[in-house]
KOLSEDREN-398208 format. One record per residue (C-alpha): residue number from 1; residue in three letters; x, y, z. Coordinates in steps of 0.02 Angstrom, whole numbers. Layout:
N
NUM_ALA_X_Y_Z
...
***
This chain:
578
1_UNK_-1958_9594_-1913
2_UNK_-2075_9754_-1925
3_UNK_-2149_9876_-1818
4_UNK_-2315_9878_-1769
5_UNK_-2332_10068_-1831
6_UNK_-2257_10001_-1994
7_UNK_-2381_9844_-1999
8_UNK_-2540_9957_-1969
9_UNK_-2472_10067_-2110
10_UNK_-2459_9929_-2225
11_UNK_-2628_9839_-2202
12_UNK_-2705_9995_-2179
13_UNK_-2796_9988_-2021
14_UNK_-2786_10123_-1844
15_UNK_-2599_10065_-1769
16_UNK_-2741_10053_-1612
17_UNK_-2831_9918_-1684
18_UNK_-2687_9791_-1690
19_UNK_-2614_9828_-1548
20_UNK_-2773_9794_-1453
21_UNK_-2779_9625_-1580
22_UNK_-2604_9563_-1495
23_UNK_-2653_9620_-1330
24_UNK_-2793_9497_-1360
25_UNK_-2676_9381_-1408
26_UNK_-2585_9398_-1252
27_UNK_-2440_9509_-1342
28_UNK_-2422_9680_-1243
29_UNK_-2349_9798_-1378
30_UNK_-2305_9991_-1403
31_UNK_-2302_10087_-1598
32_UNK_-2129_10064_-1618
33_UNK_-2112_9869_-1553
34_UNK_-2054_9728_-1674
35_UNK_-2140_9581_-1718
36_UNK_-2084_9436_-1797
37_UNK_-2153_9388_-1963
38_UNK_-2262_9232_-1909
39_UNK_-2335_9339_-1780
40_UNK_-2367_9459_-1888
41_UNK_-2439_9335_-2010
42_UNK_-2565_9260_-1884
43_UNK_-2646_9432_-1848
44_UNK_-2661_9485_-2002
45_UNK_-2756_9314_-2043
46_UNK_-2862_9331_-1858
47_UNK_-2907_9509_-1924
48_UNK_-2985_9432_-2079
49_UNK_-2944_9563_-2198
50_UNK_-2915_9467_-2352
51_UNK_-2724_9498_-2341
52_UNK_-2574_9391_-2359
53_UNK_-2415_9421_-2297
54_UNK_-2233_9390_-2414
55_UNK_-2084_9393_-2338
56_UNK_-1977_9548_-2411
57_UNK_-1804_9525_-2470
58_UNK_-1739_9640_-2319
59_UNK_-1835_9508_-2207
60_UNK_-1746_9353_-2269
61_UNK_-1585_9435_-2251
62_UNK_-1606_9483_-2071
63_UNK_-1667_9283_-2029
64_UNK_-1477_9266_-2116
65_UNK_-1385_9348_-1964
66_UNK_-1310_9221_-1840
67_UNK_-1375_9211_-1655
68_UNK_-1273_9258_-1529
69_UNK_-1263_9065_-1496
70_UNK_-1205_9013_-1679
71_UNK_-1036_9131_-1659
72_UNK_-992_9025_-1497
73_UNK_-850_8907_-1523
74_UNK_-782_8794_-1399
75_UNK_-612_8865_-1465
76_UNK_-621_9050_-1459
77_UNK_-765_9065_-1324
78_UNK_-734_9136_-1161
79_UNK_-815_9242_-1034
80_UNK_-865_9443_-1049
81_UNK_-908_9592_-957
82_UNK_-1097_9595_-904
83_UNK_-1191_9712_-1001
84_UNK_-1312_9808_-882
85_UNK_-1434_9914_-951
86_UNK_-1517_10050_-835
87_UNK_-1711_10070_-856
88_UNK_-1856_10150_-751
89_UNK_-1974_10305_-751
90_UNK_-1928_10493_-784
91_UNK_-1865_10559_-653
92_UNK_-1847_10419_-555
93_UNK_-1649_10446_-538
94_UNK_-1598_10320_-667
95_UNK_-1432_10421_-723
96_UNK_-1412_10496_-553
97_UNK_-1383_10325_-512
98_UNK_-1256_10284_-648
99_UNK_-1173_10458_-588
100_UNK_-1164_10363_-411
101_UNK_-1075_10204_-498
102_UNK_-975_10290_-612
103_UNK_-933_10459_-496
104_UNK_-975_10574_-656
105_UNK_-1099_10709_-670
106_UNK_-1199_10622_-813
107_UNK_-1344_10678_-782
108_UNK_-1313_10866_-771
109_UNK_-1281_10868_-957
110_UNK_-1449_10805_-992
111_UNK_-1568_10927_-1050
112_UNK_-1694_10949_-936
113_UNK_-1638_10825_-822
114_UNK_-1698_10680_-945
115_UNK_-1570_10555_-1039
116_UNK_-1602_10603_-1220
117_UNK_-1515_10444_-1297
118_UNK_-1429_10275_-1242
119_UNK_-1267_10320_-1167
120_UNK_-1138_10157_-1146
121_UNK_-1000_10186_-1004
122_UNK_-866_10054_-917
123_UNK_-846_10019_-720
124_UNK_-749_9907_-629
125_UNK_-801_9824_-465
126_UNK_-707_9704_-386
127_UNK_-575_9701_-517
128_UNK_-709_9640_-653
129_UNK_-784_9751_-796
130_UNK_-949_9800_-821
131_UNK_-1033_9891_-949
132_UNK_-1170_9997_-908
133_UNK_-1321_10069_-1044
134_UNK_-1416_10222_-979
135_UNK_-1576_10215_-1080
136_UNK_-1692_10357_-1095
137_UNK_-1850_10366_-980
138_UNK_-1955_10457_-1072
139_UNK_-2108_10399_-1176
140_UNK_-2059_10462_-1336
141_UNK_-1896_10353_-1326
142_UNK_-1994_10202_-1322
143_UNK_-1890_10129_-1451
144_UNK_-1738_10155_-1401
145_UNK_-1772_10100_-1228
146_UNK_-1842_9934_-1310
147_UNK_-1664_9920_-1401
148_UNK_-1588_9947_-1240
149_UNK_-1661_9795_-1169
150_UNK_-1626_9678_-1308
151_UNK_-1439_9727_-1294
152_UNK_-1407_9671_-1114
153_UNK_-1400_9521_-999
154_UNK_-1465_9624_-845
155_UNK_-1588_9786_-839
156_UNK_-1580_9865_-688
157_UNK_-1741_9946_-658
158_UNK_-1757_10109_-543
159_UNK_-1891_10120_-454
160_UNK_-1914_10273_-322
161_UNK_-1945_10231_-146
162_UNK_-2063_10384_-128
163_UNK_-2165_10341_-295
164_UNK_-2164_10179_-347
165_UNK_-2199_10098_-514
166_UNK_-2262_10223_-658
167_UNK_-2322_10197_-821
168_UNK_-2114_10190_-908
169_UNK_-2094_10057_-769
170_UNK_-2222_9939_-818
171_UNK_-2145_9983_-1034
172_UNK_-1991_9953_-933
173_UNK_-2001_9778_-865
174_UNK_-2092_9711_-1035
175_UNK_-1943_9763_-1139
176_UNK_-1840_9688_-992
177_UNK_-1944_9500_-980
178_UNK_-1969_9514_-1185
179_UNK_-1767_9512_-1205
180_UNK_-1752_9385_-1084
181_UNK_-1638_9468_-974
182_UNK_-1608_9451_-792
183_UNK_-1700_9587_-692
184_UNK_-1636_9696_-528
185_UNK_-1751_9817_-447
186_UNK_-1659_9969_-367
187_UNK_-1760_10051_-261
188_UNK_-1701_10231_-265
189_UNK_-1731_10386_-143
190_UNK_-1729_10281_10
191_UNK_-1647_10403_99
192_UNK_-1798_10524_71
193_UNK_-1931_10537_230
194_UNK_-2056_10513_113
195_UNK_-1982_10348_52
196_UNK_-2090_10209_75
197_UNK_-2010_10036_34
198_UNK_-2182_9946_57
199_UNK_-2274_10039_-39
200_UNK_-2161_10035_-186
201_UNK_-2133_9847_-168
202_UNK_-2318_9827_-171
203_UNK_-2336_9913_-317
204_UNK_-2167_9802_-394
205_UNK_-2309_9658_-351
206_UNK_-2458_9713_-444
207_UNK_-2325_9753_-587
208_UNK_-2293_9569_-585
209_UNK_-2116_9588_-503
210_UNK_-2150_9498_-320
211_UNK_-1995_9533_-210
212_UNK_-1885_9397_-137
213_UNK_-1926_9438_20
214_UNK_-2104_9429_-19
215_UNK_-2092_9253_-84
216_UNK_-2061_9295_-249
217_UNK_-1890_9307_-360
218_UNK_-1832_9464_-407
219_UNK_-1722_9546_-321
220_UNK_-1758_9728_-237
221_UNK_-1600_9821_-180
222_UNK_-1642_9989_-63
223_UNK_-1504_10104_-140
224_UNK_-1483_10311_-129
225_UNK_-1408_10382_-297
226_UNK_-1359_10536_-165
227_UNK_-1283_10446_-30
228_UNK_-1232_10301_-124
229_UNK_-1322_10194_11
230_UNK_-1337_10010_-79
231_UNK_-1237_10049_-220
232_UNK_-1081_9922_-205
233_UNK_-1218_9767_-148
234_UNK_-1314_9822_-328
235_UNK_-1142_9777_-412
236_UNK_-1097_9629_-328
237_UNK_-1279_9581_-366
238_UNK_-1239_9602_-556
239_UNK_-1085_9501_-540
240_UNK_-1159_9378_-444
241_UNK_-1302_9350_-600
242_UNK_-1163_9367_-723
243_UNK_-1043_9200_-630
244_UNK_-1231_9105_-652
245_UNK_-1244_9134_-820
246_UNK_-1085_9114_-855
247_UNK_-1098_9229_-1008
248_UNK_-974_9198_-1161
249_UNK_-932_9257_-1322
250_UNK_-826_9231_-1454
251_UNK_-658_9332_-1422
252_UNK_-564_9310_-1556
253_UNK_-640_9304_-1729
254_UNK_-697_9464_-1836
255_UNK_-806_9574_-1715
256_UNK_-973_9612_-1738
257_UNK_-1093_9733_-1650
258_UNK_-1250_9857_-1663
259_UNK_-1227_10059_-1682
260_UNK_-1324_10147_-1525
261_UNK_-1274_10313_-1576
262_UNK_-1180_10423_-1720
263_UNK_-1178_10608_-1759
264_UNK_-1070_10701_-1868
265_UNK_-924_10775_-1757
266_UNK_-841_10932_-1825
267_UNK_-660_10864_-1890
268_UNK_-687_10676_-1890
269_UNK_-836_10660_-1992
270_UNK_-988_10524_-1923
271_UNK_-940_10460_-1756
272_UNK_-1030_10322_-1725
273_UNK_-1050_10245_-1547
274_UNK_-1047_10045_-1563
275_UNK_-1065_9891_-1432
276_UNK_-961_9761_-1484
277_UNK_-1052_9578_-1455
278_UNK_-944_9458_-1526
279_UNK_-750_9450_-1583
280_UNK_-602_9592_-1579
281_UNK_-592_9753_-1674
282_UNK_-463_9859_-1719
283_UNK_-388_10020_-1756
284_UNK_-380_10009_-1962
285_UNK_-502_9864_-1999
286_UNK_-615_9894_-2145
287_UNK_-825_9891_-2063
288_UNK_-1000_9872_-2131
289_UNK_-1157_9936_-2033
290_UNK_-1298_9925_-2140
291_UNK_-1308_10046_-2281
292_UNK_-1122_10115_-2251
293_UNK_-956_10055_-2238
294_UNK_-777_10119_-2194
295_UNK_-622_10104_-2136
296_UNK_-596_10136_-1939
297_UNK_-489_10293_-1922
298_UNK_-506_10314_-1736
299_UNK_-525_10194_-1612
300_UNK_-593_10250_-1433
301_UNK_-682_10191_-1266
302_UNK_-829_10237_-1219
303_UNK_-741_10389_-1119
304_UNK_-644_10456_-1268
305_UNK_-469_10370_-1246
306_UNK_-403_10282_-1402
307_UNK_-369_10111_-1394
308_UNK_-292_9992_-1510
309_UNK_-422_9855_-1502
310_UNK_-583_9800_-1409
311_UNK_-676_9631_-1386
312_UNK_-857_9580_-1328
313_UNK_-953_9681_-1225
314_UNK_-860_9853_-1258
315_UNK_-924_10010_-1304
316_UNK_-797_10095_-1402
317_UNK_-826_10265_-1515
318_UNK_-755_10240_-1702
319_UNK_-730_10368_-1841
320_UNK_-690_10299_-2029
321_UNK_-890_10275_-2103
322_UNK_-912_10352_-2271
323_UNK_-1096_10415_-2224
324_UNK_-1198_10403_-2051
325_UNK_-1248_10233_-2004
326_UNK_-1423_10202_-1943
327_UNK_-1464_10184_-1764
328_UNK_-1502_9979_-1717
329_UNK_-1389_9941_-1863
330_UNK_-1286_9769_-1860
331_UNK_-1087_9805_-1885
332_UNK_-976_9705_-1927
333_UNK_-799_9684_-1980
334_UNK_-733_9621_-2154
335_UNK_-588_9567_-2248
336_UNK_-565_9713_-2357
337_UNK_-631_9875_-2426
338_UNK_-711_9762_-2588
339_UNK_-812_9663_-2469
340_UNK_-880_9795_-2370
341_UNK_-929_9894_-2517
342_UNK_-1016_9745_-2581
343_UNK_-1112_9713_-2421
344_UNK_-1157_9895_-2414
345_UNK_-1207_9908_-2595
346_UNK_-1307_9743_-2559
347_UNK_-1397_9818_-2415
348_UNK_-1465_9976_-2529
349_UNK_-1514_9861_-2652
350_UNK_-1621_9763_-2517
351_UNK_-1695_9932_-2477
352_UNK_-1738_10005_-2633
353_UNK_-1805_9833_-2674
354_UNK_-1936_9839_-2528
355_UNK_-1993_9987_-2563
356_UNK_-2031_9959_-2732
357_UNK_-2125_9814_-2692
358_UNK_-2289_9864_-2685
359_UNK_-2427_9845_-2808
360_UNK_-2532_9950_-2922
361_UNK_-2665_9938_-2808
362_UNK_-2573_9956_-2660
363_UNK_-2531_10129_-2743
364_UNK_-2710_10175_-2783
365_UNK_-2752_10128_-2608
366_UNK_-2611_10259_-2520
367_UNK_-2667_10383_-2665
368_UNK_-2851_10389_-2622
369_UNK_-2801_10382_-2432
370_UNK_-2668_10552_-2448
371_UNK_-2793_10625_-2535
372_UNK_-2899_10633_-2372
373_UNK_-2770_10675_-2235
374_UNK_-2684_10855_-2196
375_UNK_-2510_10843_-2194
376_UNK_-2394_10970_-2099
377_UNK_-2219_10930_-2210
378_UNK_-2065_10949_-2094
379_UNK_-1884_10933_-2084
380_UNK_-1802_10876_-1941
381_UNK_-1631_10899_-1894
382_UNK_-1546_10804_-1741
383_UNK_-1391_10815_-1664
384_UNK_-1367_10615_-1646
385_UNK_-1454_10500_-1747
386_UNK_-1551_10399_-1600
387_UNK_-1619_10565_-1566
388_UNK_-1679_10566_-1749
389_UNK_-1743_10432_-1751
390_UNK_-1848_10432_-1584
391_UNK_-1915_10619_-1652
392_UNK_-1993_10530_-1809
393_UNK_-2074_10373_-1728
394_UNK_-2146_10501_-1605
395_UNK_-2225_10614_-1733
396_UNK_-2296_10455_-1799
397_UNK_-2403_10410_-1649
398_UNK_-2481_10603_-1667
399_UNK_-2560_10517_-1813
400_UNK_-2733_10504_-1856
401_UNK_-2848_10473_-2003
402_UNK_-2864_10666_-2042
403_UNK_-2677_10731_-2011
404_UNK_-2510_10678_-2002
405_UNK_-2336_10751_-2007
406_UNK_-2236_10722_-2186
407_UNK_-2056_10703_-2124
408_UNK_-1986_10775_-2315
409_UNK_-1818_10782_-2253
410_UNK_-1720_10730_-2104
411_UNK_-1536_10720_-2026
412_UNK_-1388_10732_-1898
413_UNK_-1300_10894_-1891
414_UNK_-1314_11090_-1896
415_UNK_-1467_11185_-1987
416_UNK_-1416_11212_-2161
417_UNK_-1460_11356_-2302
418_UNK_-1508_11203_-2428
419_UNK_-1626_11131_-2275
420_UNK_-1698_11318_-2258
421_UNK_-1721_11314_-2480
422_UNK_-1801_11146_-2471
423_UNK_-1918_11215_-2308
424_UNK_-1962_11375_-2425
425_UNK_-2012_11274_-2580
426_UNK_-2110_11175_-2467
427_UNK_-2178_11266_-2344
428_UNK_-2139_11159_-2239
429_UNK_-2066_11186_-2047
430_UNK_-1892_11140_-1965
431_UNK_-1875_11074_-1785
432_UNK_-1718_11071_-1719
433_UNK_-1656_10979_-1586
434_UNK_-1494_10999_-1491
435_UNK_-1426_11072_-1637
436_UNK_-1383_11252_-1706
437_UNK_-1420_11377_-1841
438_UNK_-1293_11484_-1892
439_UNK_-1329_11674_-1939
440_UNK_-1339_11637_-2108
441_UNK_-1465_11510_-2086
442_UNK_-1571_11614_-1989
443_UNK_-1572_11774_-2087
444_UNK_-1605_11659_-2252
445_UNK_-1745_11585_-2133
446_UNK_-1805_11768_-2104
447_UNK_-1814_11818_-2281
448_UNK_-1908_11656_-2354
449_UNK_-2027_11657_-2204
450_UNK_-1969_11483_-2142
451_UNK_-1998_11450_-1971
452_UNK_-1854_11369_-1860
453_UNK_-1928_11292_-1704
454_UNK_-1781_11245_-1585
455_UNK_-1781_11105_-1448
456_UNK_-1668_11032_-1328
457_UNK_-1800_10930_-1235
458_UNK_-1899_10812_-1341
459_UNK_-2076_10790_-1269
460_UNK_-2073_10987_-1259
461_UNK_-2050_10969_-1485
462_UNK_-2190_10829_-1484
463_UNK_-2300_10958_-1364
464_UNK_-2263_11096_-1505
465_UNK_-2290_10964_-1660
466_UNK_-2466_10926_-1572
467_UNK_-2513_11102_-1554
468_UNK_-2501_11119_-1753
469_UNK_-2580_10981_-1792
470_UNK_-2708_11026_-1682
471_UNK_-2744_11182_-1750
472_UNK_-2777_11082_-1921
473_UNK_-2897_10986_-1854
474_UNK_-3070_10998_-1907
475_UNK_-3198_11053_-1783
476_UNK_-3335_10968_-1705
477_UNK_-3512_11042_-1767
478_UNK_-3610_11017_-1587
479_UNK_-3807_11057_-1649
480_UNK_-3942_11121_-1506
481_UNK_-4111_11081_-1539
482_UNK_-4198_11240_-1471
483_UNK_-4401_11229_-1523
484_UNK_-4508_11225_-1652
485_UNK_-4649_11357_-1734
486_UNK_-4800_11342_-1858
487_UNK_-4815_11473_-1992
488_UNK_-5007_11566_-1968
489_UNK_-4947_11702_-2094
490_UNK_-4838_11771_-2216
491_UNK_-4824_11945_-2222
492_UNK_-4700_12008_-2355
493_UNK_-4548_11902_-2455
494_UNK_-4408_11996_-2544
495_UNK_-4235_11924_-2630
496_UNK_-4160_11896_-2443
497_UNK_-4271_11921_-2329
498_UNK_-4462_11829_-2283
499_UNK_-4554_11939_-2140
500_UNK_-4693_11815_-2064
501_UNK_-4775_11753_-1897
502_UNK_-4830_11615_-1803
503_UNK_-4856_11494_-1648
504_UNK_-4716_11436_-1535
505_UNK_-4762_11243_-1521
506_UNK_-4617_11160_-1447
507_UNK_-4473_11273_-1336
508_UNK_-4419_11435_-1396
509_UNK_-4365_11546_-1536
510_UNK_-4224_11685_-1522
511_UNK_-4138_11786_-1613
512_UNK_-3991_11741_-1681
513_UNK_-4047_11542_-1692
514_UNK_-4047_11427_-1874
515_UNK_-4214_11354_-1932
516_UNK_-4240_11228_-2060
517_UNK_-4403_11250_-2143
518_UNK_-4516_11091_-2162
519_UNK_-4663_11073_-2276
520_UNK_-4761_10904_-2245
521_UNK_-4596_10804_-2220
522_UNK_-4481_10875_-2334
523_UNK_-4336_11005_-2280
524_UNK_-4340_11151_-2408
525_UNK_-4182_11233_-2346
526_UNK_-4120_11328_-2197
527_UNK_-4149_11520_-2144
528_UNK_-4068_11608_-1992
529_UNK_-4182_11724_-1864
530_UNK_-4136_11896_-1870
531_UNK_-4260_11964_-1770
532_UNK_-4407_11929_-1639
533_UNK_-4568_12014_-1590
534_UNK_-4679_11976_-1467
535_UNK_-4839_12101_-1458
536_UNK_-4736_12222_-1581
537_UNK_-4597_12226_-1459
538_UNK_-4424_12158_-1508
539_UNK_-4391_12019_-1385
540_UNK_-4250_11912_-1339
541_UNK_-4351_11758_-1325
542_UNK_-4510_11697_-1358
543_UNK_-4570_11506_-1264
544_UNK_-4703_11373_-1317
545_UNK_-4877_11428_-1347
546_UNK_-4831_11628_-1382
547_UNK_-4869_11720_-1546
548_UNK_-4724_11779_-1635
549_UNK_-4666_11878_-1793
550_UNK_-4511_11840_-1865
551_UNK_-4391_11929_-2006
552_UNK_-4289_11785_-2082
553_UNK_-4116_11811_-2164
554_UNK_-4132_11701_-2318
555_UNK_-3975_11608_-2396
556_UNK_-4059_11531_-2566
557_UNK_-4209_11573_-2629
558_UNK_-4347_11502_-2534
559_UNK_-4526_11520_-2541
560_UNK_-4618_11491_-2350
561_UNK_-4810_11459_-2348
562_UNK_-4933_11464_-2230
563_UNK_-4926_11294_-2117
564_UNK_-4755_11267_-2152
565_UNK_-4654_11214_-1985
566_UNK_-4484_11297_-1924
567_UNK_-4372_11201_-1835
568_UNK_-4248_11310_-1720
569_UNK_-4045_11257_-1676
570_UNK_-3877_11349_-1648
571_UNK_-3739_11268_-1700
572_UNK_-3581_11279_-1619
573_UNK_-3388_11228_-1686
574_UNK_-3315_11138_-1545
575_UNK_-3097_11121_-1567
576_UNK_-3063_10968_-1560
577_UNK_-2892_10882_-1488
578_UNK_-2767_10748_-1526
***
């Protein structure tokens, strides 16, 4: 599996151009969306750009993992909690809603109002579990929203009454159909006088979501986050999809799971934030998650209480990993410390191996192309490392053949003086988001001239990030033909400077204008008008068939004749944006 950014990258084409070659091919894709490899493979060959695909060692070992469907055992198999993740538009009152299921005030500890990563919480309805994924609704956490998807059975997609479907909806329901999951349409703010139910269902339509009770088969429930109006039929709903499914796992062999979330915690080290898909874990077992291993320390729920063990379907919070695990990474629990090293140290062998597999003409090819962009190097600093993650796949798609950001360093935690050292050497700048610098930092900051630039709201740091890169950008030269004159004399020529006359033919001349000078149909060179007379009078203008003389401000040495033809333009720089 690779990204699409990551595909574009490596074939070296605008990320633009392929996506618009799988739209084509009836594949709907963002920047940061997988693709298999045999997908990959037959756009590459459609494109007809000489390339062929290889597999990369990283790539075979991920086609190694077992389905969900291979750990299922006739033995150990038995039913699990629903997992339900929550999806919609910004503002469209998806973690309201979970604050309604869950009677917590989620969403007041969002910056801004907006989730800023995928939060995993526990209810229970009708004496039955369910867990519940609030995934973030902006567009710059495209990717995690798409991981959201591909971890559940059912996405719940808010949709508000008095708004209907937007742009994140439409992202929404793709990841939703693409992870083949079963799909619930909340219709939220009904209780609003602006609320129109119609409206938003016929936009749910034209989305390609037709409500049951316009002949179609997805389910629309009216619910109010505020009044919690709808909010125990949504649940039975889920249920209800959950007995027809009849969803299993394997509950008793070694667990396995994917990391949505770990920061460093003061005092216990990387927490790391894992849902459990198949088998038990417990308190003490030894754990692999990609690059990283460890032994679990802690063992928590997804509110903070320690438990002694957890099965399929759970979100639990462990402490134990050596180093921070990546975000999407596939955990899993082994016999011992020796084989969890080994699968660790196997794992940074698979990546160093891929990216050293590139040719000497794959080099020359990213040489000559660096050469020719402007890079603004940053480090980034996060306070979990979904965050992180989401920051650097959204600087990507500022991207463009002239600039890009060069992401020199990177991590979860507080600002440190070593960060500020390697932002001094490399003049490069620090974003920070939802995380602090001590006094220290900042007066070392202060002293090497490093500049800080502090966020708790991430499309406010990707509005700052464009701003600099737009400011790099080169400007648009916008030329303005004005008019056009005949030489009839030359009067006196010095080092800088030709005095002369003639006839207006075509527009005007003024001051202040560019000519080129053309003999026959050769350009000699370029002079700018410094001044214009008209009957011995300076004059601001001077229009088609009007004598003129000129004084012309020279900028090589030029020698104008008698018959020679100016042609007048300004030139203006026009800024140009991303």
């Amino acid at each position: 599996m690779i990204t699409v950014g990551d595909l574009a990258a490596k074939i070296d084409i605008p990320v633009s151009t392929l996506i618009g070659e799988l739209f084509k091919n009836g594949i709907m894709t963002t920047v940061n969306q997988r693709i298999d490899f045999d997908t990959a493979e037959i756009i590459v060959e459609e494109l007809k750009l000489g390339i062929t695909l290889e597999r990369t060692i990283e790539e075979e070992a991920e086609a190694e993992k077992p389905a969900r469907s291979e750990r299922l055992d006739a033995k150990t198999a038995g039913l699990r909690p629903p997992v339900v993740a929550v999806m919609g538009h910004v503002d469209h009152g998806k973690t309201s809603l979970l604050d309604a299921v869950l009677d917590l005030k989620v969403a007041s500890g969002e910056a801004g109002g907006i989730t800023q990563h995928i939060s995993a919480y526990q209810t229970t309805h009708n004496d039955r579990v369910i867990t519940l994924l609030d995934t973030p609704g902006h567009e710059a956490f495209s990717a995690l929203r798409q991981h959201g998807a591909r971890l559940t059975d059912v996405v719940i997609i808010v949709v508000a009454a008095d708004d209907g479907v937007k742009p994140q909806t439409v992202e929404a329901i793709k990841f939703a159909k693409d992870a083949q999951a079963k799909i619930i349409v909340a219709l939220n703010k009904i209780d609003k006088p602006e609320a129109d139910a119609n409206r938003a269902k016929q936009s749910l339509a034209e989305a390609g979501l037709m409500p049951e009770d316009w002949g179609g088969d997805t389910t629309v429930v009216e619910v109010s986050a505020k009044t919690k109006q709808g909010v125990p039929e949504l649940l039975d709903l889920v249920l209800l999809m959950a007995d027809i499914e009849e969803l299993k796992a394997d509950t008793e062999g070694s667990a396995e799971g994917i990391v949505i979330e770990a920061h460093l915690e003061t005092g216990k080290g990387a927490l790391v934030s894992t849902l459990i898909e198949h088998g038990k874990v417990h308190k003490s077992d030894y754990v692999v998650a990609g690059t990283t291993y460890g032994k679990i320390r802690t063992l928590a729920d997804w509110s903070g209480k320690e438990i002694a063990e957890a099965g399929p379907s759970t979100p639990i919070r462990i402490t134990g990993f050596k180093e921070l695990p990546q975000f999407g990474d596939y955990i899993s629990v082994t016999k011992n410390e020796k084989e969890a090293r080994e699968r660790a140290e196997k794992a940074k062998s698979r990546k160093v191996s891929g990216k050293l597999n590139m040719t000497s003409g794959d080099l020359l090819g990213l040489i000559n192309k660096n050469a020719q962009i402007k890079e603004v190097p940053v480090i980034i600093k996060a306070d979990v490392q979904g965050s992180l993650t989401s920051i650097t796949d959204s600087l990507r798609l500022l991207e463009n053949e002239e600039l890009k950001m060069h992401v020199i360093g990177s991590g979860v935690g507080a600002i440190s003086e070593s960060d500020v050292q390697m932002a001094a050497t490399s003049k490069a700048l620090i974003y920070a988001f939802n995380v602090p610098a001590h006094n220290s930092v900042r007066k070392l900051a202060e002293r090497d001239k490093v500049s800080i630039r502090e966020f708790q709201v991430i499309y406010e740091l990707l509005d700052d990030a464009k701003e600099v890169l737009t400011a790099l950008l080169t400007p648009e030269i916008k030329e303005t033909e004005l008019g056009k004159l005949i030489i009839r004399g030359v009067f006196r020529t010095t080092k800088d400077e030709i005095i002369c006359g003639g006839e207006v033919t075509k527009g005007k001349v003024e001051p202040g204008s560019r000519a080129r000078v053309v003999r026959d149909k050769e350009s000699l060179g370029e002079v700018v008008v410094e001044r214009v007379q008209r009957q011995q009078q300076e004059a601001k203008e001077v229009f088609e068939g009007e004598m003129c003389g000129l004084s012309l401000k020279l900028e090589k040495k030029l020698v104008i004749e008698e018959g020679d033809r100016l042609e007048f333009y300004k030139r203006e720089e026009i800024q140009r944006t991303l």
